[in-house]
C-alpha positions in Angstrom: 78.6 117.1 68.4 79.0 114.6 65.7 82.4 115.0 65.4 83.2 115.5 69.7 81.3 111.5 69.7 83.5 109.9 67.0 86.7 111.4 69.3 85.6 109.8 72.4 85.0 106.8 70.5 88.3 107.3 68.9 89.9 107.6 72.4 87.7 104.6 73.8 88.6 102.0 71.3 92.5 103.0 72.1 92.4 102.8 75.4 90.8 99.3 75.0 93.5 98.4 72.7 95.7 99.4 75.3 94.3 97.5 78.0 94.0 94.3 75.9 98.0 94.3 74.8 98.6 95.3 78.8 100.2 98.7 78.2 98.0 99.9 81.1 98.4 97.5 83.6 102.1 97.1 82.3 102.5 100.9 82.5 101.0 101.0 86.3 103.2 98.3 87.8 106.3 99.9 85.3 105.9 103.6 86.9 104.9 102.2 90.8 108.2 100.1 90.9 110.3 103.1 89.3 108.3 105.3 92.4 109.5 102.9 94.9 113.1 103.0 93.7 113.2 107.0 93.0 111.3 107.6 96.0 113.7 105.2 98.3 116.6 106.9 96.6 115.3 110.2 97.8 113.9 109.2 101.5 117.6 107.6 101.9 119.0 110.9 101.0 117.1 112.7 103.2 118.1 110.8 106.0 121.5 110.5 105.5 121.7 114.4 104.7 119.4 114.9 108.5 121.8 112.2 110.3 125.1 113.5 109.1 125.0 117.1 107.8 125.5 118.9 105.1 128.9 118.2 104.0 129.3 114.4 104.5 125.7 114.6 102.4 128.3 116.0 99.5 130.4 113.1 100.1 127.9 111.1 100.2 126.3 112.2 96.9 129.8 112.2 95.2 129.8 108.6 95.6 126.0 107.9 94.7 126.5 110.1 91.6 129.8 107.8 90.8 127.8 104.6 91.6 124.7 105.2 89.1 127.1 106.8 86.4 128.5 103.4 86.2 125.6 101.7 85.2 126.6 103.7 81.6 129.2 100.9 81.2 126.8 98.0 82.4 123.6 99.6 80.2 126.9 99.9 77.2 127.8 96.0 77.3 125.3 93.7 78.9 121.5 95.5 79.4 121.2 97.0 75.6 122.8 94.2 74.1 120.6 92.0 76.7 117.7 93.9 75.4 118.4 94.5 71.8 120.0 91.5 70.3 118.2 88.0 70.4 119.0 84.7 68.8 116.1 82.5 66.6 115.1 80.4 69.4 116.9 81.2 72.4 114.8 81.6 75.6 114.4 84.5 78.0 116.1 82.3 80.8 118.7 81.1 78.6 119.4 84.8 77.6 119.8 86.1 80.8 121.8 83.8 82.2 124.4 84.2 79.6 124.2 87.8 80.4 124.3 86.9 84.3 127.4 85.8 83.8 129.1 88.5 82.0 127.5 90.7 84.5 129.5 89.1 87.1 132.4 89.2 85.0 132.1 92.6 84.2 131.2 93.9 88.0 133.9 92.4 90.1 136.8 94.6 88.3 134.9 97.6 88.1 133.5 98.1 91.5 137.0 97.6 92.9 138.4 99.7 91.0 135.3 102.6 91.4 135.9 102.0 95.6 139.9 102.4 95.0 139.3 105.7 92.8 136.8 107.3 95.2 138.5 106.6 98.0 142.0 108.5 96.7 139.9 111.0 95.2 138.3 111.7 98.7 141.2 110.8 101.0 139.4 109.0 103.2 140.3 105.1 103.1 138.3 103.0 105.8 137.3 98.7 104.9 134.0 99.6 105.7 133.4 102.3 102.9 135.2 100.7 100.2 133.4 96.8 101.2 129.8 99.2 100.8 131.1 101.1 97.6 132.1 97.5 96.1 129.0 95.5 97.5 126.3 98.2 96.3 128.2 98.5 92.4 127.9 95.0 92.4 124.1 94.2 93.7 122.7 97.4 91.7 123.8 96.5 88.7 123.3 92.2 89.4 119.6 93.9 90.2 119.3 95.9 87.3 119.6 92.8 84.7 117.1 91.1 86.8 114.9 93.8 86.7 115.2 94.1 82.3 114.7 90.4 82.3 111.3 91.1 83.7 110.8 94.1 81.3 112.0 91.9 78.4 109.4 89.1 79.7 106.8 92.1 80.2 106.4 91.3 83.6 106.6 94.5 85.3 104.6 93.3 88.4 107.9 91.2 89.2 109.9 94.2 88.7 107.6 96.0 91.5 107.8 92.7 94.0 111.2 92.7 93.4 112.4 96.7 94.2 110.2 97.0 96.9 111.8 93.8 98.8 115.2 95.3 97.8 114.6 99.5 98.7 111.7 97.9 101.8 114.8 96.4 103.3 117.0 99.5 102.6 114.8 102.4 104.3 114.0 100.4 107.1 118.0 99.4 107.9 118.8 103.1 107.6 116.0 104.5 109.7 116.8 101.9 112.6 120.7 103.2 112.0 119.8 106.5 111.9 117.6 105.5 115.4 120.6 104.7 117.0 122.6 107.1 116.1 124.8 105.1 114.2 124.3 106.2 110.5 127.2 107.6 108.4 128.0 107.4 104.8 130.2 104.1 105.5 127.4 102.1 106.9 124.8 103.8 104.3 126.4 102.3 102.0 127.0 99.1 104.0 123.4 99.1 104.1 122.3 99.2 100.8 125.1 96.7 99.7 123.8 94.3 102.7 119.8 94.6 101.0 120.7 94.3 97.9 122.7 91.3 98.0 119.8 89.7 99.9 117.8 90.5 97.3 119.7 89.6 94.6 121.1 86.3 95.2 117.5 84.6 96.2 116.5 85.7 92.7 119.5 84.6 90.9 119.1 81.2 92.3 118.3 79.3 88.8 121.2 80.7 86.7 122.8 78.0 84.8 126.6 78.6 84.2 127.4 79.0 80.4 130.5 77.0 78.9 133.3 79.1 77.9 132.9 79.7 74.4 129.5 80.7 74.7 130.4 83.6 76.7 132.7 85.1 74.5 130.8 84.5 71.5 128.0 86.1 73.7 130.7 89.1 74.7 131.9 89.3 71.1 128.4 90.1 69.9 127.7 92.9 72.5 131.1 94.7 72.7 129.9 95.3 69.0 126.4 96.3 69.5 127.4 98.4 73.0 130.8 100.0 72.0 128.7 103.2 71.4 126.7 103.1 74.1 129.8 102.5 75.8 131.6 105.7 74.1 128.4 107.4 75.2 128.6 106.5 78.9 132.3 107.6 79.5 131.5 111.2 77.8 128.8 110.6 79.9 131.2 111.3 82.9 132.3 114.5 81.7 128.9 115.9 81.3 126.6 115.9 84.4 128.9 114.4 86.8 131.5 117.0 86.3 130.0 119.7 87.8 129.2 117.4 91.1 132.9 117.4 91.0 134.2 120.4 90.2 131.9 121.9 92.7 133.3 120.3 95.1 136.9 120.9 93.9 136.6 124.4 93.3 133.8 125.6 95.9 133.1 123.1 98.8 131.0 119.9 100.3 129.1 121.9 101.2 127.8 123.2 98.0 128.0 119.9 96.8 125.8 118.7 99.0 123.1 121.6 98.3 123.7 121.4 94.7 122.8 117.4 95.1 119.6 118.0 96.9 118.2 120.1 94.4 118.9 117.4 91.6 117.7 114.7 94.1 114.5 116.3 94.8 113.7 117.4 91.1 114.6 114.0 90.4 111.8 112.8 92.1 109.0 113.3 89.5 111.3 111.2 86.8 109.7 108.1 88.3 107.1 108.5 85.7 109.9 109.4 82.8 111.7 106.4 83.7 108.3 104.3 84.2 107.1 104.2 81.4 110.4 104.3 79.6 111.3 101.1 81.1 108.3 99.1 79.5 107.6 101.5 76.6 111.2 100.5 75.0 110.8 96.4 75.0 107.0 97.2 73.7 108.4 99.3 71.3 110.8 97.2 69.7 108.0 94.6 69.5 105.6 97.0 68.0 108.5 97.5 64.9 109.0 94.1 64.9 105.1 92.5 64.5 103.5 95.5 62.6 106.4 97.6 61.3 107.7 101.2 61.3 104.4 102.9 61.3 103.1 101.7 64.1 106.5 101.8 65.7 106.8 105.6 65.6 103.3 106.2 66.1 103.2 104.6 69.8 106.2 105.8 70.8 105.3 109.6 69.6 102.4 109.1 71.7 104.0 107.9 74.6 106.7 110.3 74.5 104.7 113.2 74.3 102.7 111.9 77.4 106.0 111.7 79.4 107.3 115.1 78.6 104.3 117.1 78.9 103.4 115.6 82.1 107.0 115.9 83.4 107.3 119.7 82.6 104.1 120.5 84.2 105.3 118.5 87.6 108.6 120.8 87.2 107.4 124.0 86.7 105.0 123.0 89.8 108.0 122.1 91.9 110.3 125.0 91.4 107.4 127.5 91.9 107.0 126.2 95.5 110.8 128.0 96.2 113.3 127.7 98.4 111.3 126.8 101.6 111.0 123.6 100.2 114.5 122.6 100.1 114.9 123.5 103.5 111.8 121.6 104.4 112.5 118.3 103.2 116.3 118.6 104.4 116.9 120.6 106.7 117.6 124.3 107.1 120.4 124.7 106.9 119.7 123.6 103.0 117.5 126.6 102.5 119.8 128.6 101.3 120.0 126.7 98.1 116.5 126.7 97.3 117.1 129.2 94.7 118.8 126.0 92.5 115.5 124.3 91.9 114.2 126.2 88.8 117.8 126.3 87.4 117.8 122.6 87.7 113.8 122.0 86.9 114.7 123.0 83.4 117.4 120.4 83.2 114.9 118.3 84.3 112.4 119.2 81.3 115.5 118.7 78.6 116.2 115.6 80.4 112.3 114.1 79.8 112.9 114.9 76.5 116.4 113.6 75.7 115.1 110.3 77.7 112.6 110.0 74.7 114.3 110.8 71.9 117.6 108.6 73.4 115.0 105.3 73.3 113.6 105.8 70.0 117.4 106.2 67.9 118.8 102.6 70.3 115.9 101.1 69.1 116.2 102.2 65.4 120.3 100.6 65.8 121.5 104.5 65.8 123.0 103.8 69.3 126.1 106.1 67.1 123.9 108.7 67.8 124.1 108.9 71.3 128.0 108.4 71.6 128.3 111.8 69.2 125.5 113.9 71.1 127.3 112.7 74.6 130.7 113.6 72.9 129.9 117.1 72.2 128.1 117.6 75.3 131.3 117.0 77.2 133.1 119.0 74.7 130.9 122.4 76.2 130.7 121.1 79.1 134.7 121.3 79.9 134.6 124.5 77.8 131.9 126.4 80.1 132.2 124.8 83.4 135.1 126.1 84.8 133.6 129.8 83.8 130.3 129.4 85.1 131.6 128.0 88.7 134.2 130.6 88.9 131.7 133.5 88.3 128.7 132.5 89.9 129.7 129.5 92.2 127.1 127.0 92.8 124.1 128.6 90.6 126.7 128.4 87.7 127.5 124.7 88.0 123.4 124.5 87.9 123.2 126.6 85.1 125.8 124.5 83.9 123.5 121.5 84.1 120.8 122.9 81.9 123.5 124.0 79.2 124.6 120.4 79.2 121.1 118.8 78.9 119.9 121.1 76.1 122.9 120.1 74.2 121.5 116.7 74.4 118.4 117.9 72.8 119.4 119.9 70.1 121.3 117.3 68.5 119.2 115.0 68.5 117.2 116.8 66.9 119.4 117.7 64.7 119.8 113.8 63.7 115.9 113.5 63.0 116.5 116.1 60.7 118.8 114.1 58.8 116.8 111.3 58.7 118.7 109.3 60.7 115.2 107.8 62.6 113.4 107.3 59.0 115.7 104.8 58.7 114.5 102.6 61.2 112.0 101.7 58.5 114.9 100.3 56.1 116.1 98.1 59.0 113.0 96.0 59.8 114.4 93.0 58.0 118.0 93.3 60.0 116.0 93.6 63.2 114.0 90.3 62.5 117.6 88.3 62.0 
């Protein structure tokens, strides 16, 4: 009994540590503003998929899947180097306007260039599609440095305000398009770019430009931090993304589109990975920087742990439902690829855990580590995935997913073996300068 009352006390005086550095309230306003985006994400799926069918839903996916991939080369070069490397004295506002306009830099080329590729690669060229493709690359990722500015600044409750006056806007243009009979993947995508950009620009407002030479000096410093992150992201594409495409190379829209809304609604549940991830990283890297590598690896074992026990739970709840779901949420004519949700609920798991152990080596300045595991991922990936859609079609690409994800696992794992986390502790000082 003794020993049962010193735990709950234990556990009492951490949680009121918790609540007096505002994990908790940081944590709730962190995981209710990734719901709202991962939950709009998925609504918007569902009605696109119900207001256009199954095979413009693969279409529709390809792009989405293209669109978020991308924000590997913006996360690369301007959010982890936004995140990770500060200067003695420079503000949060000052950062992130510096960043702003790299970000702008950076956005214009790429979404043109993402619109012009997708559009060859699906041969179907309309204005409309390639203005929404170009217009939602753009906003997202103009969005998604807002949003780590208000990580950074631990002010997750703006975060929250912020995505649901950008996905509010979103689900309620698409439902009134979707009303009148006017929704296709063009205008989706219309849509979001036209919600994002409204959001966007009123918070943008106080950006100050940055003379020229601060920019590149600015550039210079995070193509040299990011350039593995950025090695990372474009393995990246030959990893998960690949068998989206080749499914829909080698088997059909159709399957894409089934395929797709078995990752979309799996994805579902990584509101809380991502959630807490989002805050847990910034608090992190201050926990290692005021009370050293101890602490450091203590919270984020604990927080980790959290995340992927509680996501493999939700998982294994999810796929034991079975196929009726699928159908359920998307119509039936999606039924018949109900049987992908456990294959894909344990990429899922691998992915909670990969998400942890991906944060904890970027914040111990391995971010080497990541470009390697990503390399070798795609390395089996183009080795298996042609074999496994061949042979068993769409439950092979699946399959394929979980091969790809444990991959990501292993080595990392692998690298904590070596040491490589332990020293984090050695590079304290060099994180301080």
């Amino acid at each position: 009994m003794q020993t049962e009352r010193l735990r709950v006390q234990g556990f009492q005086q951490r949680l009121l540590g918790c609540i007096s550095q505002g994990t908790v309230n940081g944590s709730f306003y962190s995981i209710m503003s990734q719901a709202v985006v991962s939950g709009s994400n998925f609504v918007g799926g569902i009605i696109v998929a119900k207001a256009t069918g199954i095979s413009d839903f693969g279409v529709y996916s390809l792009i989405a899947t293209t669109v978020l991939a991308l924000q590997g080369i913006q996360q690369a070069l301007i959010i982890g180097p936004m995140l990770f490397l500060s200067e003695v004295g420079e503000g949060s506002q000052d950062r992130f306007s510096r960043y702003c306009v790299l970000q702008v830099i950076l956005s214009v080329p790429l979404a043109i260039s993402a619109a012009v590729a997708i559009e060859v690669f699906l041969h179907q060229w309309s204005v409309s599609q390639v203005l929404g493709i170009v217009g939602v690359i753009f906003f997202l990722q103009l969005q998604e440095l807002l949003r780590m500015k208000f990580y950074i600044d631990l002010r997750a409750e703006k975060v929250l305000a912020l995505d649901i006056t950008n996905h509010g806007l979103r689900l309620t243009l698409l439902l009134f398009l979707w009303w009148l009979e006017f929704l296709s993947v063009s205008s989706a995508f219309l849509v979001m770019a036209f919600a994002g950009g409204v959001t966007c620009l009123r918070a943008v407002r106080n950006v100050a430009l940055q003379p020229f030479r601060t920019c590149v000096d600015v550039a210079g410093r995070s193509f040299r931090y990011g350039r593995w992150l950025l090695l990372e992201s474009l393995a990246y594409y030959l990893s998960i993304p690949s068998y989206l495409y080749l499914s829909s190379v080698l088997l059909s829209y159709e399957a894409t589109g089934g395929l797709s809304a078995a990752i979309s609604l799996m994805n579902l549940p990584n509101a809380l990975v991502l959630g807490v991830m989002n805050l847990a990283v910034p608090m992190a890297r201050r926990k290692l920087l005021d009370e050293g590598y101890e602490a450091w690896r203590s919270q984020l074992m604990g927080t980790g742990t959290m995340v992927i026990v509680t996501s493999i739970c939700v998982y294994v709840g999810i796929s034991s439902v079975g196929s009726s779901l699928l159908g359920k949420v998307y119509g039936s004519e999606f039924e018949k690829y109900g049987n992908l949700l456990p294959i894909v609920g344990v990429c899922y798991c691998f992915l909670a855990v990969n998400t942890v152990l991906a944060a904890a080596f970027r914040i111990a300045h391995a971010p080497e580590v990541g470009a390697v595991t990503k390399l070798w991922s795609s390395v089996i990936t183009l080795s298996v995935a042609y074999p496994l859609i061949t042979l068993w079609e769409v439950e092979g690409a699946a399959a394929g997913l979980v091969v790809t994800s444990a991959t990501w696992v292993v080595i990392y794992i692998l690298y904590i073996f070596r040491g490589t986390l332990g020293a984090a502790k050695a590079l304290e000082q060099k994180f301080q300068t």
